[in-house]
C-alpha positions in Angstrom: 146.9 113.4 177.2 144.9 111.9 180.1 141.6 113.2 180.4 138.8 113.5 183.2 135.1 113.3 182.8 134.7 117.0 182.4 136.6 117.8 179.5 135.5 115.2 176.8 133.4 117.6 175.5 135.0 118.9 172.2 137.8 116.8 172.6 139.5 115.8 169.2 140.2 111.9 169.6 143.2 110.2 167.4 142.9 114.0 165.0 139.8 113.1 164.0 136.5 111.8 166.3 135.3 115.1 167.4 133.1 114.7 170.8 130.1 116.1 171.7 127.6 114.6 173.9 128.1 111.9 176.5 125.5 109.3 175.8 126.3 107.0 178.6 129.0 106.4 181.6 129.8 103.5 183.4 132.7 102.8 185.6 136.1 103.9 184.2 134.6 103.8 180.5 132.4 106.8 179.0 130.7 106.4 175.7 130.1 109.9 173.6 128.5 110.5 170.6 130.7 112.2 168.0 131.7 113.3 165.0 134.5 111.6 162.3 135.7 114.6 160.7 137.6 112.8 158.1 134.4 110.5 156.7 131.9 113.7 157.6 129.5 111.0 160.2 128.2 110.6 163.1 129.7 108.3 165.4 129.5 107.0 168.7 133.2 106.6 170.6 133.8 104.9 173.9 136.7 106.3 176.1 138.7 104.4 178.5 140.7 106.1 180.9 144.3 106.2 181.9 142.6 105.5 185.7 141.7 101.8 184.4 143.3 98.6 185.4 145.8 97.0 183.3 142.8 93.8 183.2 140.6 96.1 182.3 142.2 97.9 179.1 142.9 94.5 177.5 139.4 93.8 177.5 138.8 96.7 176.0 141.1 96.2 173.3 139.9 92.9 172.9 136.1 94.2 173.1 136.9 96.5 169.7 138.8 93.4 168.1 136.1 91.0 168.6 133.0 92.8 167.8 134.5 94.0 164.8 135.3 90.9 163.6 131.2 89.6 162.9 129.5 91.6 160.5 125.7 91.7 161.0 122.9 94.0 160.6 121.7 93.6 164.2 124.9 94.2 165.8 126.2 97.5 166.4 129.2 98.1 164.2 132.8 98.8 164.9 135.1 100.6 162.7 138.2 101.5 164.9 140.3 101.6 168.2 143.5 102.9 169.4 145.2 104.8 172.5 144.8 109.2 172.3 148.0 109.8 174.6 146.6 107.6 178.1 142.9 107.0 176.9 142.3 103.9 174.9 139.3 104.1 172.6 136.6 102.6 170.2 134.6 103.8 167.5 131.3 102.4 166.7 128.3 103.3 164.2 125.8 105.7 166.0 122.7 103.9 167.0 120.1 106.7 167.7 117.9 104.9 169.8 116.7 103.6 173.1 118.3 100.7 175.2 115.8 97.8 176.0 116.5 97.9 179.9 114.7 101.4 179.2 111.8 99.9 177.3 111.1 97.8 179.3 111.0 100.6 182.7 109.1 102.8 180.4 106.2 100.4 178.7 106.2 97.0 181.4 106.0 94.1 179.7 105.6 93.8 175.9 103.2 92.5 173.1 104.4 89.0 172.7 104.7 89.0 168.6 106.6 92.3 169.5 108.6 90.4 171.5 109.2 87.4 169.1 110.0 89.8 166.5 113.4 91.3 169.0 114.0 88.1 170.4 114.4 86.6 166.3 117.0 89.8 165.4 118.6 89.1 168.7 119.2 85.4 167.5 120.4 86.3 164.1 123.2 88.4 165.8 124.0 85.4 168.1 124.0 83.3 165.4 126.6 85.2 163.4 128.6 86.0 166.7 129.0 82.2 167.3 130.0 81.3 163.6 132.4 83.7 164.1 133.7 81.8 166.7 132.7 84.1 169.7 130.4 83.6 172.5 128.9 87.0 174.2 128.8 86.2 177.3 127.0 89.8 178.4 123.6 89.3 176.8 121.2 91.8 178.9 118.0 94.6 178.1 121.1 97.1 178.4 123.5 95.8 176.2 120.2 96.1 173.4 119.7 99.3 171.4 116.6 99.6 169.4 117.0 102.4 167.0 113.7 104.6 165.7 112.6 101.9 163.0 112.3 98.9 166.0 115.4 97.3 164.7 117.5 95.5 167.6 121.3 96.4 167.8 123.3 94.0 170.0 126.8 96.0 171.7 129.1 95.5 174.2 131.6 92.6 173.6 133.5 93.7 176.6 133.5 90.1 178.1 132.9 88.2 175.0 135.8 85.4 174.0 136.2 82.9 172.0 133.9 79.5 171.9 137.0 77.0 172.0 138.4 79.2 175.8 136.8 76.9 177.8 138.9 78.1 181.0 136.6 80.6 183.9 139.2 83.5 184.5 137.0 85.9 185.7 133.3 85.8 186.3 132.4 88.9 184.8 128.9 90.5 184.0 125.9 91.3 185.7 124.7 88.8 188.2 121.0 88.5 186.9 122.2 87.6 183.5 124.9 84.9 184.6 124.4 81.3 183.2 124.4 78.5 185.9 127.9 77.1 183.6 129.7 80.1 184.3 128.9 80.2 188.0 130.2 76.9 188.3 132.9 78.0 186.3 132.6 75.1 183.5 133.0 76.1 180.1 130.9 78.1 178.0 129.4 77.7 174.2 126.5 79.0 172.0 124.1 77.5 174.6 125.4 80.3 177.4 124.2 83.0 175.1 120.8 80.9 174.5 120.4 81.1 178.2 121.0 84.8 178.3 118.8 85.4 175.2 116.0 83.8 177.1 116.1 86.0 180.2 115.9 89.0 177.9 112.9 87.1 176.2 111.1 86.6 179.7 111.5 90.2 180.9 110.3 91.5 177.8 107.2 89.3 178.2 106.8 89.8 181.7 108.2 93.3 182.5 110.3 92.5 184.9 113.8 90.4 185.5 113.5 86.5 186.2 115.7 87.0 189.1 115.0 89.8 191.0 116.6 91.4 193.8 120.4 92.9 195.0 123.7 92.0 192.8 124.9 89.5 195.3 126.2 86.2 195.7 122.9 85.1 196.6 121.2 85.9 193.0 123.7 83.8 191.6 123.4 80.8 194.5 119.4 81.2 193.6 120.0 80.1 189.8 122.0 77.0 190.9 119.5 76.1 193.6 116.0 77.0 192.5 116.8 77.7 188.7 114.7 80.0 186.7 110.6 80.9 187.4 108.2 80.0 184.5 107.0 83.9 183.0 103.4 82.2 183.6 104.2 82.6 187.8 104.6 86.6 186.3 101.8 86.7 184.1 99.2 83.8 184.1 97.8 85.2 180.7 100.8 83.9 178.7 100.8 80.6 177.2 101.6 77.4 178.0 103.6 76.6 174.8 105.8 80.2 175.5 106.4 78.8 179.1 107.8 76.1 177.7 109.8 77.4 175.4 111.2 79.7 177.8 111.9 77.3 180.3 113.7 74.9 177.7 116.1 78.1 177.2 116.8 78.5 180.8 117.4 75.1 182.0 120.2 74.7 183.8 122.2 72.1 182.2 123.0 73.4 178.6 122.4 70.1 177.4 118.6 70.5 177.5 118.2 74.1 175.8 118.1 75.1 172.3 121.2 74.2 170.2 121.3 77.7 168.9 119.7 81.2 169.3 118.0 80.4 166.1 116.6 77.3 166.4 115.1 79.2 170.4 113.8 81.8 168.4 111.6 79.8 166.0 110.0 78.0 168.8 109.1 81.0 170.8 108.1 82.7 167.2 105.8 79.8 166.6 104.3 79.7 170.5 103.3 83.4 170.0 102.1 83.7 166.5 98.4 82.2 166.9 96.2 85.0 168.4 94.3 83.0 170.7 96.2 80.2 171.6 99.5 81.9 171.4 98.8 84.7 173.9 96.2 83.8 175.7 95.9 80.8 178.3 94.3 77.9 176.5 90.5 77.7 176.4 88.9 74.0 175.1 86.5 75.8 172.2 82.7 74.5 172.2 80.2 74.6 169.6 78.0 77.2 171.8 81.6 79.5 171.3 81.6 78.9 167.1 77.9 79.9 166.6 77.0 83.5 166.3 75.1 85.3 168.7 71.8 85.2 167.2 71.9 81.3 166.8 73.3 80.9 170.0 69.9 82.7 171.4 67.7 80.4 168.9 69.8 77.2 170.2 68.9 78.2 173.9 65.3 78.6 172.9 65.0 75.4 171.3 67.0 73.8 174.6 64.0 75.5 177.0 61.4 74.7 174.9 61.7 71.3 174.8 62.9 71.3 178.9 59.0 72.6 179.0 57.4 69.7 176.9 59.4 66.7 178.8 57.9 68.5 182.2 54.2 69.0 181.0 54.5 65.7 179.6 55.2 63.4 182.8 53.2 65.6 184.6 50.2 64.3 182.9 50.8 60.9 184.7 49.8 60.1 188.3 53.1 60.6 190.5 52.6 56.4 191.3 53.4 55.6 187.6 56.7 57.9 187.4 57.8 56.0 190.4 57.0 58.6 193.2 59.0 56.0 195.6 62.9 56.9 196.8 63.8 53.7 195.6 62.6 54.1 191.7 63.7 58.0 191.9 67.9 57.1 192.1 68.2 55.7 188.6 67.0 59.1 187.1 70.0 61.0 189.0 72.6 58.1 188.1 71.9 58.8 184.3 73.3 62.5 185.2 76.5 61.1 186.5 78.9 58.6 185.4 82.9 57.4 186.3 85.9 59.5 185.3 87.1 57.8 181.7 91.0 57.1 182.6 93.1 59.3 180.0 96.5 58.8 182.0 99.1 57.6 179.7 97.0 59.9 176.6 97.8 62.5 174.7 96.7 65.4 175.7 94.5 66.0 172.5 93.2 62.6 172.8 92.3 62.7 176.8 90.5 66.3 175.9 88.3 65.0 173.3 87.4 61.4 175.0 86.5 63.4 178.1 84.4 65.8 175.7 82.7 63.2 174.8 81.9 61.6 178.1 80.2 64.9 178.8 82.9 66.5 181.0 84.6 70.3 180.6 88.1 69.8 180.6 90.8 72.3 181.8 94.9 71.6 181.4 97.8 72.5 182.3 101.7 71.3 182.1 104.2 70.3 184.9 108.2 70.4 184.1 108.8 67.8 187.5 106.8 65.4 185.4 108.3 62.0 183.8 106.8 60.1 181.2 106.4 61.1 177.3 106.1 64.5 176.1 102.4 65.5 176.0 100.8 63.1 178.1 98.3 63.2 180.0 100.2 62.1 183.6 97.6 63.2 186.4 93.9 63.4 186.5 91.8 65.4 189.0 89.4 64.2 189.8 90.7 60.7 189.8 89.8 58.1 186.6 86.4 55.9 187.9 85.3 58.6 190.0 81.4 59.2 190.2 80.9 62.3 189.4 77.8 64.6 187.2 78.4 64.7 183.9 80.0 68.5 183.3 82.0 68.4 185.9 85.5 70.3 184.9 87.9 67.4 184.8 91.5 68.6 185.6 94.5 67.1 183.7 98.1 67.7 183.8 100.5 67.0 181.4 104.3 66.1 180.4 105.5 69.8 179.0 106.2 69.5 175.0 106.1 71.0 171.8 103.0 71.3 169.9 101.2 69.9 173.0 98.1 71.6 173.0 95.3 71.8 170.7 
């Protein structure tokens, strides 16, 4: 029996999925929620049909094969397939939830813990996928369901195959989500899922795609060319460490990201779970910020108070034995200023508190194009040796790293 897209509904598949909504459609597949009349659940069954290429339907078998051979919590499970006279079909467990390409349209961008918490299920499905042997290959907001409780649900391993098939056939999937390796059609492994793992992770945290724009050849020439933005060009607010994290993930050579989906997720887990630091752009903390408000008023009245003495106490001298001259009246501004202390070459802990010291308000910030050792201090703005007052905000930029900032 060959069906059309209007008479699925109360169709008996293979004697016994009965269907009875259509959850989703796309291309020559539908997908239907159901009922297994035999076990007395719900299901969810995708339908292939007869109008599909011959390509096509063996990747679909292959889809049902493959995800039903890794058993994990956060993947959405498979429990059979087969051919209902033309149609080929799946059946899967019934996730009754909402897909993260719909979160994300719906809310913008996410609470970052919220975030780390998808981002670490996410892994553990990767993780489990790739010691099965299989790499996803399709990892994407859509292909995400997160059921009522805010558990994660990877599906669709449509275009999934096996780590050791190092050989491009096809360059399937949506553009946005395309690694640079399989553009340049060189082999795949657990790193090509890392990379899509991490654009899921940036549009959650930004609310919106790192490459934007038409399905095109272009979108995929842009990832070779430019490589992926920072999600603090999105959102300034996040942090420096989750920038860096991210952008580990999406570098282009696979070399350079995470080893696994795991080992990603702990580092952006840890970059997001301090409060202040975590989410918000790093601020250098004073001793004014520790003290509660009513000290902080006392401390200011002490600070004026004595301000008024040192005046009314010179004033009590004739102008001629202060120095009333130009000439003697220079030393007293030069004990205000002083040079720039060079912290090139420092960590960037170290250069924050010697220029604390010196009297200067420090501000930071990290640079991927930079060389040298991972957090330190390689630019300094203004330059080391400069004359300058003492409070000035001294600029420094450093070599992007783990655990760089205080």
């Amino acid at each position: 029996m060959t069906s059309t897209p209007d008479d699925l509904a109360g169709r008996l598949i293979a004697g016994r999925y009965r269907l009875t909504e259509r959850i989703d459609r796309g291309g020559t597949a539908e997908v239907w929620r159901g009922r297994d009349e035999r076990l007395d659940r719900d299901v969810a069954v995708k339908v292939l049909g007869a109008e599909a290429e011959p390509a096509f339907r063996e990747r679909f078998t292959r889809e049902a094969r493959r995800a039903a051979s890794v058993s994990h919590p956060h993947i959405v499970t498979v429990f059979d397939e087969g051919q209902d006279g033309n149609d080929a079909f799946i059946v899967m467990e019934d996730v009754r939830g909402t897909s993260l390409r719909e979160i994300v349209a719906e809310r913008g961008a996410l609470p970052p813990a919220e975030v780390a918490t998808l981002v670490r299920q996410l892994a553990g499905a990767l993780d489990a996928t790739h010691d099965a042997g299989l790499v996803h290959l399709d990892v994407k907001p859509a292909n995400v369901i997160v059921d009522v409780s805010g558990n994660a649900k990877l599906t669709d391993f449509g275009i999934a195959r096996a780590a050791q098939d190092s050989e491009e056939r096809e360059l399937v999937g949506t553009a946005r989500y395309i690694a640079p390796e399989r553009v340049e059609g060189k082999p795949v492994s657990p790193r090509t899922d890392v990379y899509g793992l991490a654009l899921v992770a940036y549009e959650l945290l930004t609310g919106q795609p790192a490459f934007a724009g038409v399905e095109n050849e272009d979108l995929l020439r842009d990832r070779l060319d430019r490589g992926a933005p920072h999600i603090r060009t999105a959102d300034p607010r996040l942090s420096d460490i989750a920038d860096v994290v991210i952008a580990r993930a999406l570098a282009r050579d696979p070399a350079r990201r995470y080893p696994s989906a795991g080992s990603f997720s702990a580092a952006l887990s840890d970059a997001v779970s301090d409060p202040v630091t975590g989410v918000l752009r790093p601020i250098i903390a004073t001793s004014a910020r520790r003290w509660p408000r009513l000290d902080s008023m006392l401390a200011l009245g002490v600070v004026l108070a004595i301000l008024v003495g040192v005046v009314l106490f010179f004033a009590r001298f004739p102008s001629s034995s202060v120095g009333g001259t130009s000439g003697t009246a220079a030393p007293a501004s030069s004990t205000a200023s002083d040079r720039v202390p060079n912290v090139i070459g420092m960590r960037l802990v170290d250069a924050i508190e010697a220029l604390r010291r010196a009297g200067y308000a420090v501000r930071w910030d990290f640079d991927t194009a930079l060389g040298g050792a991972p957090c330190t201090v390689q630019r300094e703005q203004p330059p080391p040796a400069t004359t300058v007052p003492r409070g000035t905000e001294i600029a420094l930029t450093y070599v992007a790293g783990s655990g760089c900032v205080p």
